[in-house]
C-alpha positions in Angstrom: -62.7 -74.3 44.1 -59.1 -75.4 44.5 -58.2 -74.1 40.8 -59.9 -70.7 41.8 -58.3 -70.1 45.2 -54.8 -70.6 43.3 -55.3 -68.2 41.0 -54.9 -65.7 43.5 -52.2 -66.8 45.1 -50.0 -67.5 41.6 -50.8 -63.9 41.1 -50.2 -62.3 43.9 -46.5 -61.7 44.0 -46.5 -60.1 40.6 -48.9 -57.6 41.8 -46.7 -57.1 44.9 -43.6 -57.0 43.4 -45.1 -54.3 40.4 -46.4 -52.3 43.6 -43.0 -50.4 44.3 -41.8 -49.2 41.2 -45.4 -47.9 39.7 -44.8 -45.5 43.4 -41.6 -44.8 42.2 -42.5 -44.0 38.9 -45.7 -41.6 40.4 -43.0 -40.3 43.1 -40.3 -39.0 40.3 -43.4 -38.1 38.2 -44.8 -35.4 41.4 -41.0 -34.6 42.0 -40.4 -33.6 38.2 -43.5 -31.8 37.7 -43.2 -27.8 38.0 -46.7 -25.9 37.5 -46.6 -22.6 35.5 -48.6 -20.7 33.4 -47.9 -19.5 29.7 -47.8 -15.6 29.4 -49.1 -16.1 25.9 -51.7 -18.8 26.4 -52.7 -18.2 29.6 -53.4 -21.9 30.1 -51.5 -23.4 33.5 -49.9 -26.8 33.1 -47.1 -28.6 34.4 -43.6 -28.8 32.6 -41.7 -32.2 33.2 -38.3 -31.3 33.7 -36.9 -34.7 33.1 -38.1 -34.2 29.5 -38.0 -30.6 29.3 -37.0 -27.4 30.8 -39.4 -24.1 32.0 -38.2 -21.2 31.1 -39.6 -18.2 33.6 -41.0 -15.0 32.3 -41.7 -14.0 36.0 -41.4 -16.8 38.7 -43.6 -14.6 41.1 -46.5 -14.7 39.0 -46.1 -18.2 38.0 -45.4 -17.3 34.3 -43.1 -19.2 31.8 -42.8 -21.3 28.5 -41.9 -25.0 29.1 -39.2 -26.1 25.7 -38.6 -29.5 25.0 -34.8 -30.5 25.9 -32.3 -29.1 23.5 -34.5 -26.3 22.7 -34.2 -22.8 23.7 -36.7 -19.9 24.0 -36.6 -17.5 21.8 -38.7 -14.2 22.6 -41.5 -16.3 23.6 -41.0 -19.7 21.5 -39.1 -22.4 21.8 -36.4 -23.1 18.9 -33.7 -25.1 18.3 -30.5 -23.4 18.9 -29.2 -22.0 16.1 -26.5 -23.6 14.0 -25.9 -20.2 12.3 -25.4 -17.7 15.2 -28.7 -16.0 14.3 -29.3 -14.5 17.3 -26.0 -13.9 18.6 -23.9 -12.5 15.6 -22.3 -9.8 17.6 -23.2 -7.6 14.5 -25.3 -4.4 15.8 -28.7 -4.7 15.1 -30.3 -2.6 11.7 -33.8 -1.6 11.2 -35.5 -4.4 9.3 -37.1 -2.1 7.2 -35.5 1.2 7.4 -37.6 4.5 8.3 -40.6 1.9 10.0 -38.9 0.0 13.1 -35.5 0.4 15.5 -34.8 -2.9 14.3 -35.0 -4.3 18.0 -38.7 -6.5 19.1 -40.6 -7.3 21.6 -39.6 -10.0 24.0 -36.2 -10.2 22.6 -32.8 -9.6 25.1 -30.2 -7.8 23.9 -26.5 -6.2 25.5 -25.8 -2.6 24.8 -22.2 -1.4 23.7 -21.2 2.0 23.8 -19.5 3.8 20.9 -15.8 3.8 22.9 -16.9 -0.3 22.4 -17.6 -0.2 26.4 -20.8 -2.5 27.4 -23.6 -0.8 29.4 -23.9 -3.1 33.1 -23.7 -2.4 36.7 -21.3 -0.3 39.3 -20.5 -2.0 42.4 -24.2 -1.6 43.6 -27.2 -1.3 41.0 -26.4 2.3 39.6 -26.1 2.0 35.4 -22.9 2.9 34.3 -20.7 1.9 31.4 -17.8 0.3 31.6 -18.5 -0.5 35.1 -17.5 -3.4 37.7 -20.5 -6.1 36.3 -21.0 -4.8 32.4 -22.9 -6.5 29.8 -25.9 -6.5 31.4 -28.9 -8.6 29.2 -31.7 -6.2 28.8 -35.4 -8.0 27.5 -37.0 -5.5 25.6 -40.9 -5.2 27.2 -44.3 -3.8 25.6 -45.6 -3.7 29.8 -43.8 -4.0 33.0 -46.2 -7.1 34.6 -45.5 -10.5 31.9 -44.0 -8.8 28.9 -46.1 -10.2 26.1 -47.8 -7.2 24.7 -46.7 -6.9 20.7 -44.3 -10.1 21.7 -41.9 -10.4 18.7 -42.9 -7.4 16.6 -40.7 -4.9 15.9 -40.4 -1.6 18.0 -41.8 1.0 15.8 -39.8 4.2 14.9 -41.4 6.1 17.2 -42.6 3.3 20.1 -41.7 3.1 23.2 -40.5 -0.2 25.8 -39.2 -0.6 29.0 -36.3 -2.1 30.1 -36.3 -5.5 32.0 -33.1 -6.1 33.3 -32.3 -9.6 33.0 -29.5 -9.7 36.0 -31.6 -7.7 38.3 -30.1 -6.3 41.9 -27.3 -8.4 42.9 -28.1 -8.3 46.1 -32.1 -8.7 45.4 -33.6 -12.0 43.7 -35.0 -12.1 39.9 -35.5 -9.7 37.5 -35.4 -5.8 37.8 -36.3 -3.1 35.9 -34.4 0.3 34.2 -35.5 3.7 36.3 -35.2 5.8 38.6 -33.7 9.5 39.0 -30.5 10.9 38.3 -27.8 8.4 38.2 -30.5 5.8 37.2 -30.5 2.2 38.9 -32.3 -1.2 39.1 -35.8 -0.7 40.3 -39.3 -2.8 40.6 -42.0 -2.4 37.9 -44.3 0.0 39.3 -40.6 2.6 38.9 -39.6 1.6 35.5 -38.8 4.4 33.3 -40.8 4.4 29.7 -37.6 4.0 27.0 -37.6 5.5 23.5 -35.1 6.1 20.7 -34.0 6.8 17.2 -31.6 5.0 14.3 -28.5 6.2 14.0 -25.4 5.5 12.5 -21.6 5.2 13.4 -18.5 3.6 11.8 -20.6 2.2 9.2 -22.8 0.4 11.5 -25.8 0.5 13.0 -26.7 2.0 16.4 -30.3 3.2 18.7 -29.6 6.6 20.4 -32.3 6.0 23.0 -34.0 8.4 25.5 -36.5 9.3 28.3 -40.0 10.4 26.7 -41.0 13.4 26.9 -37.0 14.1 27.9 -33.6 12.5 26.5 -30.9 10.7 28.2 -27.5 11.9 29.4 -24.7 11.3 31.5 -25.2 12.9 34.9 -22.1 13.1 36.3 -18.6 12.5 35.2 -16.3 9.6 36.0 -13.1 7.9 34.7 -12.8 8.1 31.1 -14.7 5.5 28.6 -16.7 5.4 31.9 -20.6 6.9 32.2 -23.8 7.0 34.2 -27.0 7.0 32.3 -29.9 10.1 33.5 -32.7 11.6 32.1 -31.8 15.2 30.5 -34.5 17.9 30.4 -33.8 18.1 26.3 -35.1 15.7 24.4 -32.8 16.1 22.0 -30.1 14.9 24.0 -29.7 11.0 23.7 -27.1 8.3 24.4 -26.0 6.5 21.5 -25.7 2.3 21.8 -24.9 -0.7 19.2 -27.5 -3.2 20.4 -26.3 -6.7 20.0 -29.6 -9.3 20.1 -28.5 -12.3 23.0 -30.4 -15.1 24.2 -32.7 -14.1 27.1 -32.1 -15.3 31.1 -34.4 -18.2 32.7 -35.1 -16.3 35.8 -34.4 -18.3 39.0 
């Protein structure tokens, strides 16, 4: 009986002493666990952000891709970063097969330059202008305005149609916004954004999307400094505003 009550006792203060860090180990384990849900899957899990990093494809609706550390998320997987500048060339983007697609996809982010080499962003508030006070505003192309999966990573077709998710969003607002509204057109929610289309163009030997409103086009409403414009909806649909699209990694909304 001796020999049996010692046992006990010879093991107690390794059980003791292991008793702290396993809490430790649970407590960094809860504090480093963020729950999402993958737009693609739809299967909720939890990303461990001491191993990895969550990406958000809208934090209100709990959606985003969790990438191992070192990798980045490109359209909707996760990559390595490229070695090659792949997606951040500063080249204008071409059709990839010339009379079928724009040459810009799905789920991809990209920043719009004007052809007086002017970058599309914000004024001083949320109004679209080129040239403006906060330009070089990251635009995710989108197949829907709620998670932005539909067709993720195809190719917008010569005559399909996006929306415009800006990746920036109100300054004064939190998370992403959306392209729309009237006249001198500004950052809006998703039930206002405006239905995008365009057309392949080319200037200076390089590649550029003249993009409009469907059924009408898109114009400058109102003048301002020069190399300076607003972007509106014009009544013509042959009117259009001409932009090099450069593709840019996306924004992890926060």
């Amino acid at each position: 009986m001796k020999i049996f009550n010692s046992v006990p006792l010879l093991l107690l203060p390794s059980i003791v002493s292991a008793l702290p860090s396993e809490l430790a180990e649970v407590e960094l384990d809860t504090r480093a666990c963020v729950s999402f849900k993958n737009p693609v899957t739809n299967v909720s899990g939890c990303c461990d952000v001491v191993t990895a990093q969550l990406f958000w494809i809208d934090i209100i609706l709990g959606l985003g891709v969790c990438c191992p550390l070192g990798q980045v998320l490109d359209g909707f997987n996760c990559v390595a970063p490229p070695s090659n500048g792949s997606t951040c060339t500063g080249e204008p983007v071409c059709p990839h097969k010339i009379g079928t697609d724009l040459g810009i996809k799905y789920g991809h982010c990209y920043v719009l330059l004007s052809l007086n080499n002017n970058y599309l962003g914000h004024d001083s508030a949320t109004k679209y202008v080129v040239n403006g006070e906060n330009p070089g505003v990251v635009f995710r192309v989108c197949g829907d305005t709620t998670n932005c999966v539909t067709t993720a990573d195809q190719y917008v077709t010569t005559n399909g149609t996006w929306y415009m998710q800006d990746q920036f969003g109100d300054p004064n607002g939190s998370g992403f916004g959306w392209l729309g509204g009237s006249g001198d057109l500004s950052i809006q929610n998703s039930s206002t954004a405006l239905v995008m289309g365009g057309s392949t163009t080319c200037f200076g030997g390089s590649c550029a999307i003249c993009i409009n409103f469907p059924p009408g086009g898109a114009h400058a409403p109102c003048p301002l400094a020069p190399g300076q414009s607003h972007l509106g909806i014009a009544p013509n649909p042959n009117s259009c505003q001409n932009f090099y699209w450069q593709e840019v990694p996306c924004r992890s909304e926060k």
